[in-house]
N, C-alpha and C positions, 0 to 999 in steps of 0.2 A: 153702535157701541153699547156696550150689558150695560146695564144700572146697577149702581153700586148698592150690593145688600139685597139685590131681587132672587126670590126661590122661587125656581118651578117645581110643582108637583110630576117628578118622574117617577114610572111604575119602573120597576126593575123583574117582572118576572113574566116577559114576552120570551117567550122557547121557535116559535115558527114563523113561516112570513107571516099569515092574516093576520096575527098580534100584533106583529111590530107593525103593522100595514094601518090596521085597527087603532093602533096606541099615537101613531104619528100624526093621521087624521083628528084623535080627539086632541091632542094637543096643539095642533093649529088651530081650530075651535075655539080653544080655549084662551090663549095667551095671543093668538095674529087675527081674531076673529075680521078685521079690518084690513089684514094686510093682503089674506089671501081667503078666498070664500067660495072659489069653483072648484067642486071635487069631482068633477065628469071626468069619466075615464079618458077620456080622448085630449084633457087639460093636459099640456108640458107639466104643470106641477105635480100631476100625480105621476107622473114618469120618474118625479126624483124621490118622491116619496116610497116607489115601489123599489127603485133602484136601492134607496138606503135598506128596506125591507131587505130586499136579497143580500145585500151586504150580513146586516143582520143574521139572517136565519141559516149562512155559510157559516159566518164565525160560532155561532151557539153549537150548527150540529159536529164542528169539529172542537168543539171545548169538552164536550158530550163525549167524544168520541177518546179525545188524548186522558179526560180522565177516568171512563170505564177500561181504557186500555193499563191504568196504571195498577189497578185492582188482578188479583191472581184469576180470582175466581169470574170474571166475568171479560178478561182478555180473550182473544180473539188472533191477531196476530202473531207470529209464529215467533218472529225474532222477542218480542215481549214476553211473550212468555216462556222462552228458552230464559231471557234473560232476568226477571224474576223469580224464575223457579231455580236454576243454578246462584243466585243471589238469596236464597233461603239455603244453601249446600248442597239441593238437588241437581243430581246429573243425569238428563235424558239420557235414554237408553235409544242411539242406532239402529243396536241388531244382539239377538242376545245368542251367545256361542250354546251349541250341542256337545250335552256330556256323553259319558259314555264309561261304563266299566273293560277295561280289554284284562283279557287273560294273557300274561307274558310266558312263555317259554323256555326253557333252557336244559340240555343236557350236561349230564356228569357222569363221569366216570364210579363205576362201584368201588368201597373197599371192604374187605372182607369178601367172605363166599359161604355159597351156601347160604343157611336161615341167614347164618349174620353178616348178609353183604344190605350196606345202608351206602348210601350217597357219601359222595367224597366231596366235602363241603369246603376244601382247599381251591376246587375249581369254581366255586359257587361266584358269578361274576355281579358286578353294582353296576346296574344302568342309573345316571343319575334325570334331575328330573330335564324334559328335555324332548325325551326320545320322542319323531314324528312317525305319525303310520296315514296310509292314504284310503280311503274306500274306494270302492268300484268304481264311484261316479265322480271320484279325482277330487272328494276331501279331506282337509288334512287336518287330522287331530295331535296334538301334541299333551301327553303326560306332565301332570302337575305334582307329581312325587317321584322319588326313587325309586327304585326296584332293589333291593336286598336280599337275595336268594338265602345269604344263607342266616337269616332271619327271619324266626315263624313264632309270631306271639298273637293275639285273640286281637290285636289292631291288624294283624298284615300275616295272618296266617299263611302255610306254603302246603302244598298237598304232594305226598313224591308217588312216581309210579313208576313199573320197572319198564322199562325201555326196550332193552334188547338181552337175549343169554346166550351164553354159546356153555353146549354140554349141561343144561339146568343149572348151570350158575347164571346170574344177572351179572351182567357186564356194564350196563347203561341203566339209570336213572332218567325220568323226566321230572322236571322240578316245575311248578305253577302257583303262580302269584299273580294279583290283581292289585292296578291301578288304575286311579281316576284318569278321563283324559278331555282335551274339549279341542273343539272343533277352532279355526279361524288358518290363516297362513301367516306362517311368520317374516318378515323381513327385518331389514336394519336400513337405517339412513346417517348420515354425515351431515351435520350443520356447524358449519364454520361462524366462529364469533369474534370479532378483531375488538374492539374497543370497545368501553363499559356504556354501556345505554339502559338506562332507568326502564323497569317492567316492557324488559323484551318480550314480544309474543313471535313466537316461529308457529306455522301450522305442519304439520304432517299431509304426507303428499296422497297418501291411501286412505278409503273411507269405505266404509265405517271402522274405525278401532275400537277392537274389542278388549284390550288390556296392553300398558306400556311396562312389559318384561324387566327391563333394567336399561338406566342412563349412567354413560361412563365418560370421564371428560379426560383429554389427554395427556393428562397426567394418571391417569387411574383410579379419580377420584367417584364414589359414588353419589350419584345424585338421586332424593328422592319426594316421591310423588307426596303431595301433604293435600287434606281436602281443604286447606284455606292457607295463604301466606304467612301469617300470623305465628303458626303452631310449627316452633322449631324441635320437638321432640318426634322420634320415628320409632317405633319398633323396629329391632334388628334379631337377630338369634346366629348362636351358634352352637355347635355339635357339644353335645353333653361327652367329652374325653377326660379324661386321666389328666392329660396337661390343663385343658380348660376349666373344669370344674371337679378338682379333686376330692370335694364335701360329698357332691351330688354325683357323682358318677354309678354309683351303686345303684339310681334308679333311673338310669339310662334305657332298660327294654321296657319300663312306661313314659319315659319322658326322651326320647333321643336327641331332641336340642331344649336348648336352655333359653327363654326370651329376656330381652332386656329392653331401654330404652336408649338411645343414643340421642343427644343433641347436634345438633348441624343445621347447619346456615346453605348449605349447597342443595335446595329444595323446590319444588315447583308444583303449580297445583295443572291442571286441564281443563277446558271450555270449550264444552258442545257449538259449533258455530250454526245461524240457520240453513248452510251450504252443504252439513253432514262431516265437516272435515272437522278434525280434533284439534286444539290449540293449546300448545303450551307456554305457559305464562311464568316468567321470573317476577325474581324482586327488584327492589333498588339499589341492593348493598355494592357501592364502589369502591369498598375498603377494599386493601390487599390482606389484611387481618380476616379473620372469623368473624360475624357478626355480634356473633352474643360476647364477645369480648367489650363492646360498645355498652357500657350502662345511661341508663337512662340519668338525666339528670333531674334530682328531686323536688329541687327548685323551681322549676319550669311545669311539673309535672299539674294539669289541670286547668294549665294556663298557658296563652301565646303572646303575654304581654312580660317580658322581662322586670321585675322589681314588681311587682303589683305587692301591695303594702298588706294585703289579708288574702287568703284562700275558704275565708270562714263558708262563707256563701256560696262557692264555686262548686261545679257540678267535675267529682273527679272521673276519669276515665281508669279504670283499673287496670286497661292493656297497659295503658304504659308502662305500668309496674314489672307488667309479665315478660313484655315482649320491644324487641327493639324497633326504631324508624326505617329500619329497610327493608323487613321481610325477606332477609335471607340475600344471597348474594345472586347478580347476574351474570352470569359467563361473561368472560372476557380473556380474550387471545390465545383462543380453544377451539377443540374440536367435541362437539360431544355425538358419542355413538347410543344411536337410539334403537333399543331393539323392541318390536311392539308387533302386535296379532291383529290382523282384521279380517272381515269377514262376514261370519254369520249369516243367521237368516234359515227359513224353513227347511231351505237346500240341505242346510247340512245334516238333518234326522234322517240316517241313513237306516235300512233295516240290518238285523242281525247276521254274524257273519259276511260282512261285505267291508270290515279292516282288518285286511290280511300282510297289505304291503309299506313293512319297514325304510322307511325312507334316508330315515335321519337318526341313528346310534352311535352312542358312545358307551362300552363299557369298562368295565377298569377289574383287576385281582385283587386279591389285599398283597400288598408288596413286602409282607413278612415271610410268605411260602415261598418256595425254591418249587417251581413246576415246570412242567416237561411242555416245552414251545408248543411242539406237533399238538397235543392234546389240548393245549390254550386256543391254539388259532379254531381246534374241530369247537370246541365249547361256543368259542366266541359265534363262529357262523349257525350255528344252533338257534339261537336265540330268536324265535318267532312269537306273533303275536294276533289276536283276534276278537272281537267281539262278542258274546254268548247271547246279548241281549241289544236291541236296538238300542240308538244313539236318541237321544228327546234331548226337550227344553231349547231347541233353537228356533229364533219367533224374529221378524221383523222388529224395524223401528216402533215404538211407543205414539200413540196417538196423540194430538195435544191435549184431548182429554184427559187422559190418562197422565200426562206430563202435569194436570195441575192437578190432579188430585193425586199423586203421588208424593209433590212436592207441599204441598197443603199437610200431610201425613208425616214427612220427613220434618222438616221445622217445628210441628208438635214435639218428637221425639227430643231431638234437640243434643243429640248425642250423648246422654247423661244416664247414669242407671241411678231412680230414683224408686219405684215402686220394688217389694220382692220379685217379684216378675222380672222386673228389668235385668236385676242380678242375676238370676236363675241361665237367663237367654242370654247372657254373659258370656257365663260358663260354658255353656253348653255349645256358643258357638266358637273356641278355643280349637285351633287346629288339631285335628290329635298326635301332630309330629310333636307338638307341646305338653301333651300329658292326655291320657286316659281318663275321662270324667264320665261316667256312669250314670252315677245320680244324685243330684244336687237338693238340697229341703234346709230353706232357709227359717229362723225364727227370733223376733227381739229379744236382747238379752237382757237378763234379769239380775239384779245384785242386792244383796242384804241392805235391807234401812239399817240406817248407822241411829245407835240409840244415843239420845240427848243425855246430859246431865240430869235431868229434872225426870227424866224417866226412869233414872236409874232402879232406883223402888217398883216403877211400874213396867211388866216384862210384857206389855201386851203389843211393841214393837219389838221385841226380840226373834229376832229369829226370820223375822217374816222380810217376803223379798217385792222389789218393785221395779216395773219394766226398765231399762234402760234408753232411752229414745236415740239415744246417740251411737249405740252399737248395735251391731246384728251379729247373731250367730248363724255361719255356713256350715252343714254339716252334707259330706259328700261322701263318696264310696265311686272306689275304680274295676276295673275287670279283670282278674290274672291272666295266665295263658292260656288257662282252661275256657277262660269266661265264667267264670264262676266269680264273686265279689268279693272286693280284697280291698284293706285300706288305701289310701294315696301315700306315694311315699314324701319326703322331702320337695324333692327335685319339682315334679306337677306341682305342690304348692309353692312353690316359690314362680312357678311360672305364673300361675293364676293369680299371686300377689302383682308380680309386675305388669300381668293386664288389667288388671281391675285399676289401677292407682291410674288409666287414662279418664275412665269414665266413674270410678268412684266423688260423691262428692264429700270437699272438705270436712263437714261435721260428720261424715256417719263412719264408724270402725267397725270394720267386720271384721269376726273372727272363725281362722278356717281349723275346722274341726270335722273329727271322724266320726261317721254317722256308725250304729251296735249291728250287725245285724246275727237274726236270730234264726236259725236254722233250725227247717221243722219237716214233718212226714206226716203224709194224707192216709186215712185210712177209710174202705167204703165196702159195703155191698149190696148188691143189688139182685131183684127178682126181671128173668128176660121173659121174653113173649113166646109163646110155645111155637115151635118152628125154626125160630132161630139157633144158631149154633155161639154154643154158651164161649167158647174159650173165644169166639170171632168178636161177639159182644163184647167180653170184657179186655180184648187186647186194644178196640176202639175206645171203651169209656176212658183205658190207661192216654191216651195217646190226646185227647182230648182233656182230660185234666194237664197232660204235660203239657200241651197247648196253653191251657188256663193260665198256669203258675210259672209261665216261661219269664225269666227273672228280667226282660227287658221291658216288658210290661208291667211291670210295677216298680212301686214308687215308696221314697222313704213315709213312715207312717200311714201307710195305706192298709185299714184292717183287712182283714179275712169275714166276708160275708158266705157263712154256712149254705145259707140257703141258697147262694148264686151259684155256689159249687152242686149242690142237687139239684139246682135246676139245668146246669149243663149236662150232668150226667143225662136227664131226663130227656136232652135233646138227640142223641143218639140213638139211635134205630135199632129198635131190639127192645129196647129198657124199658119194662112194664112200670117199674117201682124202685125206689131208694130204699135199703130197710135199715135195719140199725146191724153195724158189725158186729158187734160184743153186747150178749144182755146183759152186763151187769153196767152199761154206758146207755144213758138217753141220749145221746147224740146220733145224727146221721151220718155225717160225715164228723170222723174225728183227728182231732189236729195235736200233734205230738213235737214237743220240743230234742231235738237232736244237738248234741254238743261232747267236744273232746277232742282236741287236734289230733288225736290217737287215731282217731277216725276218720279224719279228714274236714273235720265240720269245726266253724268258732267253739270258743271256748264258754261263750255267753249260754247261761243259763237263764232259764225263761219258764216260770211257772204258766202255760197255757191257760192251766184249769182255771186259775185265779181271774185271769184274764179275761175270759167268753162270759157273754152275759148279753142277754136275750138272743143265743144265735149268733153272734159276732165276737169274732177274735181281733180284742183290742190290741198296740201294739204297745210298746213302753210307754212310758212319761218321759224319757230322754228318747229322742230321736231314733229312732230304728227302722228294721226294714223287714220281712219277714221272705226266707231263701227257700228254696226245694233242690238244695243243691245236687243232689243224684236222683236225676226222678224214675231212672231206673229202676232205682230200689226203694225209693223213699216216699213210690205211691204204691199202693198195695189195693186190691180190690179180690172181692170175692163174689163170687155167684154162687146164690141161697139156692137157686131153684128157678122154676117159671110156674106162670099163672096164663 
């Protein structure tokens, strides 16, 4: 029987047996010196002693073990760390699908004759997105955009060529467009659901899935994918028309659908299993109601004890404000039709020209034309399609390595655009069925100190301006049909508002605004190497600068470094020397301001000369971008001579 009030001296930091083997033995010593005093290995007592040991040095090395397993960075097991790294929002990657640019095909009939026979763009047909093609070695890509032939703007340009003529007229037209497309095969499956059951999970029967296409439940309801239950808003879009958006319709060939955010309860997120198969996960909602029609009550809200007499103290949770107790609703006495792509894997980088064969089309006319059947149905079978350039980027499942440090990288982010940068990668990654975004250059904005009373006498706050921390100014620029740089209209900014406001955060306002750009003309000439042929020389140095100043490679307020441009000149083969074009100009290379819509060029006027200073052509004080919009004509070079 213990004595009441007796402490033993116990160590607590034996990790192995000998320790605890070591620590057992001093403590019989110690406190039984008389009870028990033979410690010969061959003694029964050290038999329990060691047995406790082992007991021991089992439970340490699996305590060791469940809590380095709980840690991201030094897990080991596979289901662990699928299961914390999808618990930060990461989702292992399976298999990752091969893209692929394919050239689509399609003939039309001419109208007109002679010089003026152009394409009859009444038979021009809309493949939508969808269309399969198969390679050689029997994989199958499916198109993630439309095909719009008779649609050619500097997103989705069309190239015509003639076909066929009888008697030197063209009879036939070939029309060529590019879409994106990715590898995987698609299926659909049926999952039947009778009765409401709190965070149903169904798995998908095929592995690896590489993307879930659309869920529709039998009523026709759309169901959608969300990265966490929680978050009941979705992006949706629809087509920038006449009926749809009568404001915005005028900038429909930059922006052809229009995004928004839809609220819905009918949602579901996915989960990587350690088996490879996909899992989809409901909520709890068993209302026959919408969920978000369920408000939270605000009484309760930070607390699970009904009447608690203060909330002074309490630790509130801000979801519940946001967001309701079901995360969205479960299917119940439905069917929902899953259609989803799997696949991938190294297999599917196919070499060029080896997807030839049309599997799976749908195309459609515009159904305001009155056209001739025979000539639909030859147009329709027309329509072929191929690859130019091989298929990449399809790769195996993710290592687990690679699973924590991707997902280590993802939870930093955190989904939030908080640095300019953030913003920038934003925009940029905005589908361009959503708008044309070119070039983005973000900066704080700045607003006049407001003058006190007491300074009124004193003007030495007047006038002057100070950062604003709370707002940001976006200043962007889009591409015309040319590709030449044009403002955004309307329509794109309104899209780019309604994506920013997912990842925007509360205090900061951005304001989207059009960046000046200032259109200019290069002037140069040069001494060649004796031997060379002088017009060879300077039709390279031309072609080489239009390389330089090619407008996708630069950026708003990015000066003009003089000396980079001689020194490109300098890199071409032939060119002895730079000299100066015009003697009454110290410059080498000189940079001239172009403007007057008369001409084709902004209206923006731009003192250059004011501008250069040591060699460098600075660009405004307000946001600009400097253009070479005809470099045809708007680089010019001369050959002095040769040395």
């Amino acid at each position: 029987m213990a004595t009441k009030g007796l402490s033993r001296d116990v160590k607590y930091l034996n990790r192995d047996f000998s320790a605890y083997r070591d620590g057992l033995i001093e403590f019989a010593k110690t406190y039984f010196p008389n009870t028990y005093n033979d410690f010969n290995e061959s003694d029964p007592g050290m038999m329990f002693i060691e047995m406790a040991s082992y007991v021991g040095d089992t439970l340490s090395y699996y305590m060791d073990e469940q809590f380095k397993e709980s840690m991201l960075a030094f897990a080991e097991e596979k289901k662990t760390i699928y299961e914390i790294a999808q618990g930060y929002g990461y989702k292992p990657k399976q298999a990752s699908p091969s893209s692929v640019t394919l050239d689509v095909f399609q003939t039309v009939p001419a109208a007109g004759s002679g010089d003026n026979a152009v394409p009859d763009e009444d038979y021009c047909v809309v493949i939508p997105a969808g269309m399969q093609a198969t390679s050689d070695n029997g994989t199958v890509f499916r198109t993630l955009g439309e095909v719009i032939f008779s649609d050619s703007s500097s997103l989705s340009p069309r190239k015509d060529s003639p076909f066929e003529s009888y008697e030197n007229n063209i009879t036939k037209f070939l029309l060529k467009k590019q879409v994106t497309a990715v590898s995987g095969t698609t299926t659909t499956e049926y999952i039947n659901f009778a009765a409401a059951e709190k965070y149903r999970r169904v798995a998908l029967t095929n592995s690896p899935v590489l993307e879930i296409i659309s869920v529709t439940d039998s009523d026709g309801n759309i169901w959608y994918e969300v990265p966490f239950l929680a978050q009941d808003t979705v992006y949706a879009d629809f087509q920038n028309t006449e009926n749809n958006s009568p404001d915005l319709v005028n900038g429909r060939n930059f922006a052809p659908f229009l995004l928004k955010l839809v609220k819905t309860s009918k949602r579901f997120k996915t989960f990587i299993r350690t088996d490879g198969r996909t899992e989809m996960r409901f909520g709890s909602g068993v209302a026959a109601g919408a969920d978000e029609e369920i408000i939270p009550n605000p009484t309760s809200v930070g607390s699970n004890l009904p009447g608690t007499p203060t909330f002074l103290d309490t630790a509130f949770d801000p979801a519940n404000f946001l967001n309701t107790e079901t995360y969205g609703q479960c299917p119940t006495n439905t069917t929902l039709t899953i259609k989803y792509s799997y696949g991938g894997g190294l297999d599917d980088n196919v070499a060029s020209n080896s997807i030839t064969n049309i599997t799976s089309l749908q195309s459609e006319f515009d159904s305001s034309y009155v056209l001739d059947d025979d000539i639909k149905t030859i147009t329709q079978r027309s329509v072929a399609a191929t690859n130019p350039y091989p298929a990449t980027g399809g790769s195996g499942a993710e290592t687990l390595e690679n699973v924590k440090v991707n997902a280590a990288a993802y939870f930093q982010a955190q989904s939030r655009a908080v640095t300019k940068d953030d913003y920038i990668t934003r925009v940029y990654s905005l589908p361009p069925k959503y708008g044309n975004i070119a070039k983005v250059y973000i900066i704080q904005d700045e607003q006049v100190a407001a003058v006190g009373e007491n300074e009124a006498d004193d003007n030495s706050s007047a006038g002057k301006t100070t950062a604003n921390p709370f707002a940001l100014n976006m200043f962007m620029l889009g591409f015309d049909g040319s590709k030449k740089l044009s403002r955004l209209n309307q329509a794109v900014k309104e899209n780019i508002k309604v994506y920013l406001s997912q990842y925007r955060m509360m205090t900061d306002a951005v304001q989207l605004k059009d960046a000046w750009i200032c259109n200019v003309s290069v002037d140069f000439a040069i001494l060649t190497k004796r031997g060379y042929n002088k017009n060879e020389v300077l039709l390279k140095c031309v072609d080489k600068l239009k390389l330089y100043f090619n407008t996708e490679k630069w950026q708003i307020n990015q000066p003009i470094v003089l000396a980079d441009v001689a020194s490109e000149l300098l890199s071409v083969e032939g060119v002895a020397t730079v000299v100066k074009p015009r003697e009454d100009r110290d410059e080498l290379i000189i940079v001239n301001n172009k403007w007057g819509s008369a001409q084709g060029y902004s209206n923006n006027i731009y003192d250059v000369g004011s501008a250069t200073f040591n060699g460098v052509v600075y660009p405004a004080v307000d946001p600009s971008i400097f253009e070479v919009k005809y470099p045809d004509t708007d680089i010019r070079g001369r050959v002095l001579g040769d040395i």
